[in-house]
DOPA-618289 format. One record per residue (C-alpha): residue number from 1; residue in one letter; x, y, z. Coordinates in Angstrom, 3 decimals, decimal comma. Example, Ala and Ser with C-alpha at 12.3 -4.5 7.8 and 13.67 -1.06 7.14 Angstrom:
// residues 2
NODE resi resn        x        y        z
NODE    1    a   12,300   -4,500    7,800
NODE    2    s   13,670   -1,060    7,140
// end
This chain:
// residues 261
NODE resi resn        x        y        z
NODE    1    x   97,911   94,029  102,475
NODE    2    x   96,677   94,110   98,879
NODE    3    x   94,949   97,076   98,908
NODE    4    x   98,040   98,808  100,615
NODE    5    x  100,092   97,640   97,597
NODE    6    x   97,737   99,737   95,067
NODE    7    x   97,875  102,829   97,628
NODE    8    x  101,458  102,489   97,439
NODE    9    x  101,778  102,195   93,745
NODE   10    x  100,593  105,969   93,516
NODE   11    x  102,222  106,830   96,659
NODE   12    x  105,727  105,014   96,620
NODE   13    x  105,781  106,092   92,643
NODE   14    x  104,897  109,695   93,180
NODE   15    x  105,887  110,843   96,343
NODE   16    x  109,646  111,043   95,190
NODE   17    x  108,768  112,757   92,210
NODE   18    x  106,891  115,349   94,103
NODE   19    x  110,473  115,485   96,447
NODE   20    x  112,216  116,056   92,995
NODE   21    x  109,948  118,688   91,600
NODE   22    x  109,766  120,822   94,731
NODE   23    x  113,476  120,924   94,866
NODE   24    x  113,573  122,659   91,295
NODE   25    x  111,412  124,833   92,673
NODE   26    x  108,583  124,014   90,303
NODE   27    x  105,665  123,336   92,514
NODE   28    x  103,158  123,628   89,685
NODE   29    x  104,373  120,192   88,633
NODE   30    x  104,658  118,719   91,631
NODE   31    x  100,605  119,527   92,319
NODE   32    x  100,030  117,711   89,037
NODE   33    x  101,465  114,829   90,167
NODE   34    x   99,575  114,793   93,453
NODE   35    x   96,298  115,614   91,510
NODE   36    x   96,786  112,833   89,134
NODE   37    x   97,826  110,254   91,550
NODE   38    x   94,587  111,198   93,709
NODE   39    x   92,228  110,536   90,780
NODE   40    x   94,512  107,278   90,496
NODE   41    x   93,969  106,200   93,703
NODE   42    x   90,131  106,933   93,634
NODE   43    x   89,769  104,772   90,186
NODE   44    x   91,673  101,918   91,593
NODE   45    x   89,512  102,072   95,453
NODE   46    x   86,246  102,168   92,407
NODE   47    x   87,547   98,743   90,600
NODE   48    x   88,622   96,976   93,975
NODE   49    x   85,523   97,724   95,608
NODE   50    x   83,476   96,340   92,875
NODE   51    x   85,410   92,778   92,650
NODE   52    x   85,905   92,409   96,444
NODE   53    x   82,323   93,317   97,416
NODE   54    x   80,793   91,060   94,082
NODE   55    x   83,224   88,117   94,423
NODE   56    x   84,100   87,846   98,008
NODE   57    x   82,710   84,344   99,206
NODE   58    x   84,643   82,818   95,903
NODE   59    x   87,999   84,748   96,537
NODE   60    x   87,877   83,857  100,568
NODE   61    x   87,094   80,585   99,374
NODE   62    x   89,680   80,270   97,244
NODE   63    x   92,286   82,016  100,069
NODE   64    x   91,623   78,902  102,233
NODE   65    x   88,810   79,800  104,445
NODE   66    x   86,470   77,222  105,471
NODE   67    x   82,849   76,591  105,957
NODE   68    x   82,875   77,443  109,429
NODE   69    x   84,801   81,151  109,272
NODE   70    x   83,732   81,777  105,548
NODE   71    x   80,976   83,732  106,834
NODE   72    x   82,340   85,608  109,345
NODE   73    x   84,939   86,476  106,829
NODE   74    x   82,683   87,722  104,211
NODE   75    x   80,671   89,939  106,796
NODE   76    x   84,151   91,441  107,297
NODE   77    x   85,765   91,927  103,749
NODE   78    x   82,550   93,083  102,319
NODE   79    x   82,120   96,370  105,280
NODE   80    x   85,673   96,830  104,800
NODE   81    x   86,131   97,074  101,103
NODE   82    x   83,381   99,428  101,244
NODE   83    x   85,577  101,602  102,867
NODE   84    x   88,767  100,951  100,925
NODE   85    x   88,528  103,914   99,156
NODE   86    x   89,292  105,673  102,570
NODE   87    x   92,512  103,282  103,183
NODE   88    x   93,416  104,099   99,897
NODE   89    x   93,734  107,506  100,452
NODE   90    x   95,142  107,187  103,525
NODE   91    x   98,318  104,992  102,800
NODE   92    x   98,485  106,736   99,266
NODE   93    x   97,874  110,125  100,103
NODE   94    x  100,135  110,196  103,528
NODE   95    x  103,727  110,116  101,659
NODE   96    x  103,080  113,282   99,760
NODE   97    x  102,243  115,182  103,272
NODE   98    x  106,290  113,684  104,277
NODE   99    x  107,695  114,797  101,363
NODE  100    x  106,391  117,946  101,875
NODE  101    x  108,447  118,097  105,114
NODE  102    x  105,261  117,850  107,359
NODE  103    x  106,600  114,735  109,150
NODE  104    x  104,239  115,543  112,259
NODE  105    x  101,250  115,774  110,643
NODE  106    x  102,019  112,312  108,394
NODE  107    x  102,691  110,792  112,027
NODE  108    x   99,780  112,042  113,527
NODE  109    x   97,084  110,843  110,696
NODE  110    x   98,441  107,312  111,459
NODE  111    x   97,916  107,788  115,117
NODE  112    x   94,313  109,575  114,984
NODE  113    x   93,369  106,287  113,182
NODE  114    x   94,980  103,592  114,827
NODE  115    x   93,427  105,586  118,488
NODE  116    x   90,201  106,086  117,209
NODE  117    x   89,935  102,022  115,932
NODE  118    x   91,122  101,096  119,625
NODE  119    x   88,394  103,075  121,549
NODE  120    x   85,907  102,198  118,220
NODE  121    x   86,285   98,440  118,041
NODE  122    x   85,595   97,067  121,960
NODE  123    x   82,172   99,671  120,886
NODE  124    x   81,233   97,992  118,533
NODE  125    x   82,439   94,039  119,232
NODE  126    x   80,935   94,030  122,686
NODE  127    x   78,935   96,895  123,919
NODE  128    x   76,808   96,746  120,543
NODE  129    x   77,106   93,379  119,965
NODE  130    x   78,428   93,651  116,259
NODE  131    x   81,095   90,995  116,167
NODE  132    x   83,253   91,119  113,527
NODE  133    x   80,842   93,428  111,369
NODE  134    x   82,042   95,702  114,162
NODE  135    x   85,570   95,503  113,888
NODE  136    x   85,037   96,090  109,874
NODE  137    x   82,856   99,040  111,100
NODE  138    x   86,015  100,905  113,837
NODE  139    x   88,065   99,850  110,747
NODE  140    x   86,130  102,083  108,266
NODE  141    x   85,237  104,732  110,204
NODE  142    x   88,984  105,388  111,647
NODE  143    x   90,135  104,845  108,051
NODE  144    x   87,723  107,804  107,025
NODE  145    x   88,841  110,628  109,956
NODE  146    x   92,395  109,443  108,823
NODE  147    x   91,078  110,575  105,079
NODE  148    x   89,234  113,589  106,114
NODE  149    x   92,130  114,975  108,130
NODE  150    x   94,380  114,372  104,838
NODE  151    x   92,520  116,118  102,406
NODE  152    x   91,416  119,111  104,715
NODE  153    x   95,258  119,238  104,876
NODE  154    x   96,116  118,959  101,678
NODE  155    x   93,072  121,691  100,468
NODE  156    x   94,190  123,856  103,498
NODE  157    x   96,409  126,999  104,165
NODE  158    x   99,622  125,393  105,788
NODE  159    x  100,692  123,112  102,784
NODE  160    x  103,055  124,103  100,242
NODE  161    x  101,169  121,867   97,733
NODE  162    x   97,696  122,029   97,510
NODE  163    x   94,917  119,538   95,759
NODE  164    x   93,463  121,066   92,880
NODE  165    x   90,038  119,609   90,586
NODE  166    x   92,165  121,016   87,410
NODE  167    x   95,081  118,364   88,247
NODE  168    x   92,733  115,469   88,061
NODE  169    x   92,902  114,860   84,893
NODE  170    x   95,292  112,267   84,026
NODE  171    x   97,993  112,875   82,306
NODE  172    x  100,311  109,861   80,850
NODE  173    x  103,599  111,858   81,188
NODE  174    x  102,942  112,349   84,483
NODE  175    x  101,401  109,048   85,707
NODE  176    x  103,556  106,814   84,030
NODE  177    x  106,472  107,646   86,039
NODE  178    x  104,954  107,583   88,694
NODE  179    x  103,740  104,126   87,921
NODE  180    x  107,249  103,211   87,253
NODE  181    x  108,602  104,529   90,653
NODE  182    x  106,096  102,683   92,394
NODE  183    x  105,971   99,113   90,633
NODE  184    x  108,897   97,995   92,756
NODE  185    x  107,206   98,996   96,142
NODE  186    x  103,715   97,552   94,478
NODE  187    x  105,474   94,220   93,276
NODE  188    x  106,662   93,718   96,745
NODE  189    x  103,491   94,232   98,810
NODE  190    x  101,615   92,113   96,508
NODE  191    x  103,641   89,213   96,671
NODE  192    x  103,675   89,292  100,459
NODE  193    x  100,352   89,472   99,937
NODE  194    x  100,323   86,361   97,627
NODE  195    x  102,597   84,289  100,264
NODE  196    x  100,297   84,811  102,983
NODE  197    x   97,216   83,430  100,709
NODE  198    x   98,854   80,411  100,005
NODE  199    x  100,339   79,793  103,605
NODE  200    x   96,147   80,393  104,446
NODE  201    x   95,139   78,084  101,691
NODE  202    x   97,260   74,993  102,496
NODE  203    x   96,830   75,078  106,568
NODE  204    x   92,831   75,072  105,785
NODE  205    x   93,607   72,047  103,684
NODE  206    x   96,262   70,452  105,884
NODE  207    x   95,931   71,746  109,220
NODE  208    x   92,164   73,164  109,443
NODE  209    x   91,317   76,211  111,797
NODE  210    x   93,428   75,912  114,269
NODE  211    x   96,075   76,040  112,044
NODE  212    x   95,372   78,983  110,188
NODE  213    x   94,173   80,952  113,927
NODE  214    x   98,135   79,810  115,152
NODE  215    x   99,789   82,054  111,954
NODE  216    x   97,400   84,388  112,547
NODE  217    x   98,874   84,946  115,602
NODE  218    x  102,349   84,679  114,448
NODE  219    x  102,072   86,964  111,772
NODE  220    x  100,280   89,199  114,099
NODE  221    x  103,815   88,483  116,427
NODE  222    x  105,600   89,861  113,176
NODE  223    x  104,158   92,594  112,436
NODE  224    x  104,619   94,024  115,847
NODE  225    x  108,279   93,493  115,536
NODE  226    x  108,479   95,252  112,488
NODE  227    x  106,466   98,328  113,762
NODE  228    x  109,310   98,361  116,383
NODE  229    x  112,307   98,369  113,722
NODE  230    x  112,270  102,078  113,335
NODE  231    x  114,861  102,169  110,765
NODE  232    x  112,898  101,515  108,052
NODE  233    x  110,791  104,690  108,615
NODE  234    x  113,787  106,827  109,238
NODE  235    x  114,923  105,599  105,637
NODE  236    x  111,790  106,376  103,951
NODE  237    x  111,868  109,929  105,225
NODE  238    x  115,513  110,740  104,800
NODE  239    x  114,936  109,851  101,486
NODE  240    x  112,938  112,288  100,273
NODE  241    x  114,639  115,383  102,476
NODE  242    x  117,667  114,050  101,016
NODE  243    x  115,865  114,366   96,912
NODE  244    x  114,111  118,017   97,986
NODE  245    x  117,996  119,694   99,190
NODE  246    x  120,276  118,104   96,586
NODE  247    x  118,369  118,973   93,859
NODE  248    x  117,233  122,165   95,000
NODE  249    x  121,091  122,987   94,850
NODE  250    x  121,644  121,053   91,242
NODE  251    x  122,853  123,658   88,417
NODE  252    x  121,278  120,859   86,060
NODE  253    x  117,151  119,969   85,685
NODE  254    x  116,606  116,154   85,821
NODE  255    x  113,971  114,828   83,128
NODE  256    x  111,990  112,082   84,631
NODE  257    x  113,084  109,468   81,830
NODE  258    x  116,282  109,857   83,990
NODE  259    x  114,851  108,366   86,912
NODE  260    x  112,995  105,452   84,772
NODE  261    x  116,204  104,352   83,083
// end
């Protein structure tokens, strides 16, 4: 959940702006913005991946796991921070193939990787024996078609914007609204985040294993329910159509100080 709160700072904060530039019609800013949040979101899965994979046993220690899971856990965190920078791009890189208005091929990058970690992970658990390296493993690897299939999207014929190496450069007038946009979305994520460590941490202290495999399994219960409350997603998307007409049809040019204020 952490790492989807940094993809979400560049994709939350620019993904709107992008909605906002392509309805003035000026799609050479927009593709600055989606080259500059890119090279964000690759610098950020850089840093993560470097304190995760160093520091792991001390962080999951300090999350609440115990001797008994602790390495089980760091077997897991350690394959699958190697491939954060694919999840990254994924969750970060997904919005700004919505905004564009390609709705079906934003759906179907989250289904090619959820289906490929479903036939991936009994693979790799049971057939080959890899326990929970294995799950890490279907993880990273369905993470990294998801990836694939976004750039060779974005770099292809049928989008209107298109990922360009001379938009990598960061800019600060363009990232820092972005950032701006994208703090709320990132402050929100990462405190879930936060609450679920310290729910971990005191039912390892108080409660030991058990207690910490029975929320597993009701935050598991949770999330399931929220995956069925499609209103959220229909919000996130109408949204951004709504930005792209209205200001495609606005006599006046908004400056993005506007939208920080």
């Amino acid at each position: 959940m952490l790492i989807n709160a940094f993809a979400m700072l560049a994709g939350a904060g620019g993904a709107p702006r992008v909605a906002i530039s392509i309805g003035k019609k000026d799609n050479r800013t927009a593709e600055k913005i989606l080259g500059n949040c890119f090279s964000l979101l690759i610098i950020m899965a850089v840093i993560l991946t470097f304190i995760f994979f160093i520091f792991a046993p001390q962080m999951l220690t300090l999350f609440g796991e115990s001797g008994k899971t602790l390495p089980y856990a760091v077997s897991y965190s350690r394959i699958y921070i190697l491939g954060s920078i694919f999840v990254l791009i994924v969750m970060g890189m997904n919005p700004f193939i919505t905004t564009q208005g390609f709705a079906k091929i934003s759906m179907l990058t989250t289904v090619i990787g959820a289906v490929i970690n479903i036939i991936l992970d009994p693979i790799f658990i049971f057939v080959l024996d890899l326990g929970v390296r294995g799950a890490a493993l279907a993880t990273v690897l369905s993470q990294a078609v998801g990836a694939v299939w976004i750039l060779r999207f974005l770099t292809g014929k049928k989008t209107i914007l298109h990922l360009r190496k001379e938009n990598f450069r960061l800019r600060r007038d363009i990232i820092l609204p972005c950032l701006a946009l994208g703090i709320s979305t990132f402050v929100m994520l990462s405190t879930e985040s936060i609450l679920s460590i310290s729910f971990t941490s005191s039912l390892s202290r108080y409660g030991g294993d058990l207690a910490v495999g029975a929320m597993t399994i009701i935050t598991s219960d949770t999330s399931t329910s929220d995956c069925l409350n499609l209103s959220d997603y229909f919000l996130q998307s109408s949204v951004q159509i709504i930005c792209i007409h209205t200001l495609s049809h606005l006599p006046i040019s908004l400056s993005p100080e506007i939208l920080i204020l």
